[in-house]
C-alpha positions as CSV (number, residue, x, y, z in Angstrom):
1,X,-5.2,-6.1,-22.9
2,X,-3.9,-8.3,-20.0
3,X,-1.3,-10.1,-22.2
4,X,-0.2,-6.8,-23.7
5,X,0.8,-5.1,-20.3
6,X,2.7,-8.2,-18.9
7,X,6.4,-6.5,-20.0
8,X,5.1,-3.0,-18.5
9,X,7.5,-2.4,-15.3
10,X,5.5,-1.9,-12.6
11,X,6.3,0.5,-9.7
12,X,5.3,-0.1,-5.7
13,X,7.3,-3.0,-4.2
14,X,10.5,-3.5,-6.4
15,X,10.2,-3.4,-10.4
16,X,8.5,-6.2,-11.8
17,X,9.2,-7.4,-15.5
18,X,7.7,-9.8,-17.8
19,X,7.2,-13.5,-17.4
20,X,10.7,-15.1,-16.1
21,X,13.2,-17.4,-18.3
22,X,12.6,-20.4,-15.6
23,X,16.3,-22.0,-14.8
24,X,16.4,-25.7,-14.7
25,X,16.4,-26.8,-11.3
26,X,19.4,-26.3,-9.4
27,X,19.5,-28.5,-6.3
28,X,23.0,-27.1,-5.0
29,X,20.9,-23.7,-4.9
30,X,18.4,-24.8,-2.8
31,X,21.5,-26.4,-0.2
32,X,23.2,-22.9,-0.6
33,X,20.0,-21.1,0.4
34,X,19.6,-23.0,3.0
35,X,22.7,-23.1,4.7
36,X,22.9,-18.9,4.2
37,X,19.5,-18.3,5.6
38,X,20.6,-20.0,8.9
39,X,22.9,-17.3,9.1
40,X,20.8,-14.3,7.6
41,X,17.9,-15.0,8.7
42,X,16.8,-14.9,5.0
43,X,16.0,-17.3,2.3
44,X,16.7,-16.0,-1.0
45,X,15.6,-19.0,-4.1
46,X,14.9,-16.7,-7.0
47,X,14.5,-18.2,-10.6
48,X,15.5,-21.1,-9.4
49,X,13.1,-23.7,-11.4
50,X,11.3,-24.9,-8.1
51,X,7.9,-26.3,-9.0
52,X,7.1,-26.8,-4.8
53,X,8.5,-25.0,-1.7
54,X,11.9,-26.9,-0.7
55,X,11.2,-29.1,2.0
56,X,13.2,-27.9,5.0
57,X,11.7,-24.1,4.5
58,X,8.7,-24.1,6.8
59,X,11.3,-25.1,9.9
60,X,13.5,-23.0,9.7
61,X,10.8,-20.9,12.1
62,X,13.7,-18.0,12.8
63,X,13.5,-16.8,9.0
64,X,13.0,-12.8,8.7
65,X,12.4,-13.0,4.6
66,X,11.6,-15.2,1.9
67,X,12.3,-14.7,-1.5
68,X,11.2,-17.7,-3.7
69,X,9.9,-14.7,-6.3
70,X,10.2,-16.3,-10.3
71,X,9.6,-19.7,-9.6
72,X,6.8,-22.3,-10.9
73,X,5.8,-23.2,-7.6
74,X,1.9,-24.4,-7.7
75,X,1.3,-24.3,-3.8
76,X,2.7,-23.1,-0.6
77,X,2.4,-25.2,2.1
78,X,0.0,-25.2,5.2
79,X,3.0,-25.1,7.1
80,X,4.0,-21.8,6.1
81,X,1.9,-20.4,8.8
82,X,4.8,-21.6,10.9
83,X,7.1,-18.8,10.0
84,X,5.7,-16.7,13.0
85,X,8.8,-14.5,12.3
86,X,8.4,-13.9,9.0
87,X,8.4,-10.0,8.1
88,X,8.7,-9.8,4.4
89,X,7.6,-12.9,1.8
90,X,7.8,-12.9,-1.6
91,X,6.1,-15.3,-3.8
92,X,5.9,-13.4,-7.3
93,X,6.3,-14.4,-10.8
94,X,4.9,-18.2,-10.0
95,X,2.0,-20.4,-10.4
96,X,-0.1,-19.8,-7.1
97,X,-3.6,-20.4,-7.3
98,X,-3.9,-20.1,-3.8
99,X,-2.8,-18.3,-0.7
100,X,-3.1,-20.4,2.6
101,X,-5.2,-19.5,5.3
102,X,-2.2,-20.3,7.6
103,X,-0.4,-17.2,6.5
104,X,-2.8,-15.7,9.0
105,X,-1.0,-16.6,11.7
106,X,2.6,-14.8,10.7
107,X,1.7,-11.8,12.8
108,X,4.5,-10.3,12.3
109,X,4.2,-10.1,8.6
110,X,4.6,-6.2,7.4
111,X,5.4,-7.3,3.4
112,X,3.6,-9.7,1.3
113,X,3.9,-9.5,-2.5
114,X,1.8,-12.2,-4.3
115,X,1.6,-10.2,-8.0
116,X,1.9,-12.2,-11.4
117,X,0.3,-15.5,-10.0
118,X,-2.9,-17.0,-10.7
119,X,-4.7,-16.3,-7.6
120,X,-8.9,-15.9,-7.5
121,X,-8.9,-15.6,-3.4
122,X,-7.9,-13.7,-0.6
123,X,-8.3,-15.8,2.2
124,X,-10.3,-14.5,5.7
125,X,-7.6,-15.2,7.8
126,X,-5.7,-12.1,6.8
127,X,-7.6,-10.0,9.1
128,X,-5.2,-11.2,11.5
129,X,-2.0,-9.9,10.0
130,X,-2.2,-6.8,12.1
131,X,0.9,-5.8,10.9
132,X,1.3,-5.8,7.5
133,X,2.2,-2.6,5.7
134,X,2.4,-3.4,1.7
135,X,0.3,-5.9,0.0
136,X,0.8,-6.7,-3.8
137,X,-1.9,-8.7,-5.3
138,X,-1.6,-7.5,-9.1
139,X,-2.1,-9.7,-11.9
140,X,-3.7,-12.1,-10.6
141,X,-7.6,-13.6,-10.8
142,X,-9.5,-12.3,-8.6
143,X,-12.9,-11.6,-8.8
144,X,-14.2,-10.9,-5.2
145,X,-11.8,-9.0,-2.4
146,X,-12.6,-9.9,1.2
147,X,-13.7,-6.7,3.6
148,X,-11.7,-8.8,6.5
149,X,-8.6,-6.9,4.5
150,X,-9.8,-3.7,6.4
151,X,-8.7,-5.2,9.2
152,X,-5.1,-4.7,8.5
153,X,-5.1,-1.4,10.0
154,X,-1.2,-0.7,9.3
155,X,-1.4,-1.3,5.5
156,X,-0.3,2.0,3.4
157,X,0.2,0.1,0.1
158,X,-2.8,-1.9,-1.3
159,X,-2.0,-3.1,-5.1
160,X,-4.6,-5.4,-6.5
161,X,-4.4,-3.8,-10.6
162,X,-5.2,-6.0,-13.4
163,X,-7.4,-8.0,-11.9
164,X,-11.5,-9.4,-12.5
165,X,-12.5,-7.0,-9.3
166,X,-16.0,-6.0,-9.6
167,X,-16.9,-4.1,-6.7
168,X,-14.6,-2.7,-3.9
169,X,-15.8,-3.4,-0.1
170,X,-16.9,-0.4,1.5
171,X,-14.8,-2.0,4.8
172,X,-12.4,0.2,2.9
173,X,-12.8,2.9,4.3
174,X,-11.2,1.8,7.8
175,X,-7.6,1.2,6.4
176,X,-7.2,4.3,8.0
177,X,-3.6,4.2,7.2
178,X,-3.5,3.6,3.3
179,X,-1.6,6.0,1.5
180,X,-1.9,4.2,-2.0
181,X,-4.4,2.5,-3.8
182,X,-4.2,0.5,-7.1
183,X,-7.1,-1.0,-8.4
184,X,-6.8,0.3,-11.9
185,X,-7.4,-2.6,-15.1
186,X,-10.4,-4.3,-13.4
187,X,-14.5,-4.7,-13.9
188,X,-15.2,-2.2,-11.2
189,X,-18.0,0.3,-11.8
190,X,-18.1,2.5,-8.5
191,X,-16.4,4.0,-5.5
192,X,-17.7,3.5,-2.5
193,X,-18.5,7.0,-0.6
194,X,-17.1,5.2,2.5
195,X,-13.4,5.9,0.9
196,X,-13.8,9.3,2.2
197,X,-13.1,8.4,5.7
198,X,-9.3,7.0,4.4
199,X,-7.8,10.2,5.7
200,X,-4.3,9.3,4.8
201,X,-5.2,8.4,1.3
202,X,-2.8,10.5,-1.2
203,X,-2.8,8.5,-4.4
204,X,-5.7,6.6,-6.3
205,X,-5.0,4.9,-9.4
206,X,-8.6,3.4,-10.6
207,X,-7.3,3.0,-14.7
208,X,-9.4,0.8,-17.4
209,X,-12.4,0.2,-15.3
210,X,-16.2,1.0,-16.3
211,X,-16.4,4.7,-13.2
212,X,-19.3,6.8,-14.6
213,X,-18.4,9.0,-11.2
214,X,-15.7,10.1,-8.2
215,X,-18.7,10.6,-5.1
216,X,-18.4,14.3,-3.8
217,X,-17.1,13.2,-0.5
218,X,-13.8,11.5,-1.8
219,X,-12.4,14.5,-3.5
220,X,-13.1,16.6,-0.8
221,X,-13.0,14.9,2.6
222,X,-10.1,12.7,1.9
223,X,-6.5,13.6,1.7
224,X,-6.2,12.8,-1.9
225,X,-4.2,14.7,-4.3
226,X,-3.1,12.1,-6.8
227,X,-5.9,10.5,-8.9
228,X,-5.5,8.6,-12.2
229,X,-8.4,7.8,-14.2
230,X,-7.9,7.4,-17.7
231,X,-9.7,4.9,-19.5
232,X,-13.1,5.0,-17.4
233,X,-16.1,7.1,-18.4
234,X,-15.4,9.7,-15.7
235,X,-12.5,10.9,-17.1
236,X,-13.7,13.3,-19.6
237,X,-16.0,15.1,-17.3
238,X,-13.5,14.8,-14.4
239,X,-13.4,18.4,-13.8
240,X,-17.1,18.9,-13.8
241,X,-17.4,16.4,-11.0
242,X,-18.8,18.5,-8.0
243,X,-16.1,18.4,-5.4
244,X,-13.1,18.5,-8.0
245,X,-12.2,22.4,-6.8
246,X,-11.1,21.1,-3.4
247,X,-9.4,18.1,-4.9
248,X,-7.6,20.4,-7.2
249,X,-6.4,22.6,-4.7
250,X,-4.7,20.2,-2.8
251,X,-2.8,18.7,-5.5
252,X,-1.7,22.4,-6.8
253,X,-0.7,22.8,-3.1
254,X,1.6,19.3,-3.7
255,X,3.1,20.2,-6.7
256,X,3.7,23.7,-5.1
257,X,5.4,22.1,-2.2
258,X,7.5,19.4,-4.1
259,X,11.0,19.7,-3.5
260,X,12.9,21.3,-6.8
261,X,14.2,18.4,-8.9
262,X,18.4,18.5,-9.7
263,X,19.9,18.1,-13.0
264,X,22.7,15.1,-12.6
């Protein structure tokens, strides 16, 4: 099933596609990025057949954005964690197997997109990235998913799809400022009644996992009125679940209020 949905174009942070043509290593690139970045403020090495993170990255301390998305890069530095003004990174489409804990300490990180890798971990030090708004962490490995993500209080874009996830941390429920969730094409079997309290929660996508139920307090307490659950037991009695009525209203009341489309 995973190998199957690789080409699918995914939605959320940019479009993703399929597994990347690799270039052969261009070392002028990596000069040209360099010597651009000093003047934008970002580094920009896509599909540029780097197996490891040039050298001279982790200095360059005044970068805004990193880009070193369709790569083969194996490992990101410890030193990364020196970017302290890094707002938007990355790292798709490469060979990861690991985040570093160091990324913990970019503080001002607001983007982080880590999808098509190989990663099994979050690590605990992103409870310190206060700041981060979007965080992509589809198709990867994971199996566990730290609660310390909670902590990131400002994150309104939480993809972690088509993963080995078997069970979502009820610390959930304080990303008070979520607006999406993706956890659809994983092993999970239950949602936690605690995502009730995610008041600013408007679309759920839980696809291809093993949900016998939604609990009564997430369709009705929460803001939801986007939910996608096809391929899970639930989705055949969806509209006997007690609580549906008030979820349904609310997305009649979306579709109602939806601007009117216009023909091109």
């Amino acid at each position: 099933r995973r190998a199957a949905r690789l080409g699918r174009a995914r939605g959320g942070m940019g479009t993703y596609f399929s597994v990347p043509i690799v270039a052969p290593l261009d070392i002028d690139a990596i000069h040209k990025a360099e010597k651009e970045a000093r003047r934008t403020k970002v580094f920009l090495l896509r599909n540029a057949g780097l197996s490891a993170v040039p050298r001279r990255l982790p200095k360059m301390t005044s970068l805004r954005e990193v880009d070193l998305s369709s790569n083969r890069i194996v490992e990101l530095p410890f030193e990364m964690g020196e970017l302290s003004r890094m707002r938007v990174l990355n790292v798709s489409h490469n060979i990861l197997a690991q985040l570093p804990a160091s990324l913990g300490d970019c503080d001002q990180l607001r983007v982080l997109n880590a999808a098509y890798n190989c990663i099994e971990s979050i690590p605990k030090t992103f409870k310190h990235l206060e700041r981060l708004q979007e965080l992509d962490i589809s198709f990867n490995h994971l199996v566990d998913v730290q609660p310390s993500i909670s902590e990131c209080r400002q994150l309104t874009y939480l993809n972690m799809s088509d993963n080995l996830i078997e069970e979502l941390p009820a610390e959930f429920g304080h990303l008070v400022a979520l607006f999406e969730l993706n956890v659809s094409y994983n092993r999970i079997a239950e949602i936690p009644e605690e995502f009730s309290t995610l008041l600013s929660l408007k679309k759920l996508d839980i696809r291809g996992n093993s949900i016998h139920s939604i609990p009564r307090a997430v369709l009705t307490d929460s803001s939801l009125d986007r939910l996608y659950t096809n391929g899970n037991p639930v989705h055949s009695e969806l509209k006997l679940q007690d609580g549906y009525d008030v979820f349904w209203e609310r997305m009649v009341l979306r579709c109602e209020n939806a601007p009117p489309r216009t023909l091109q």
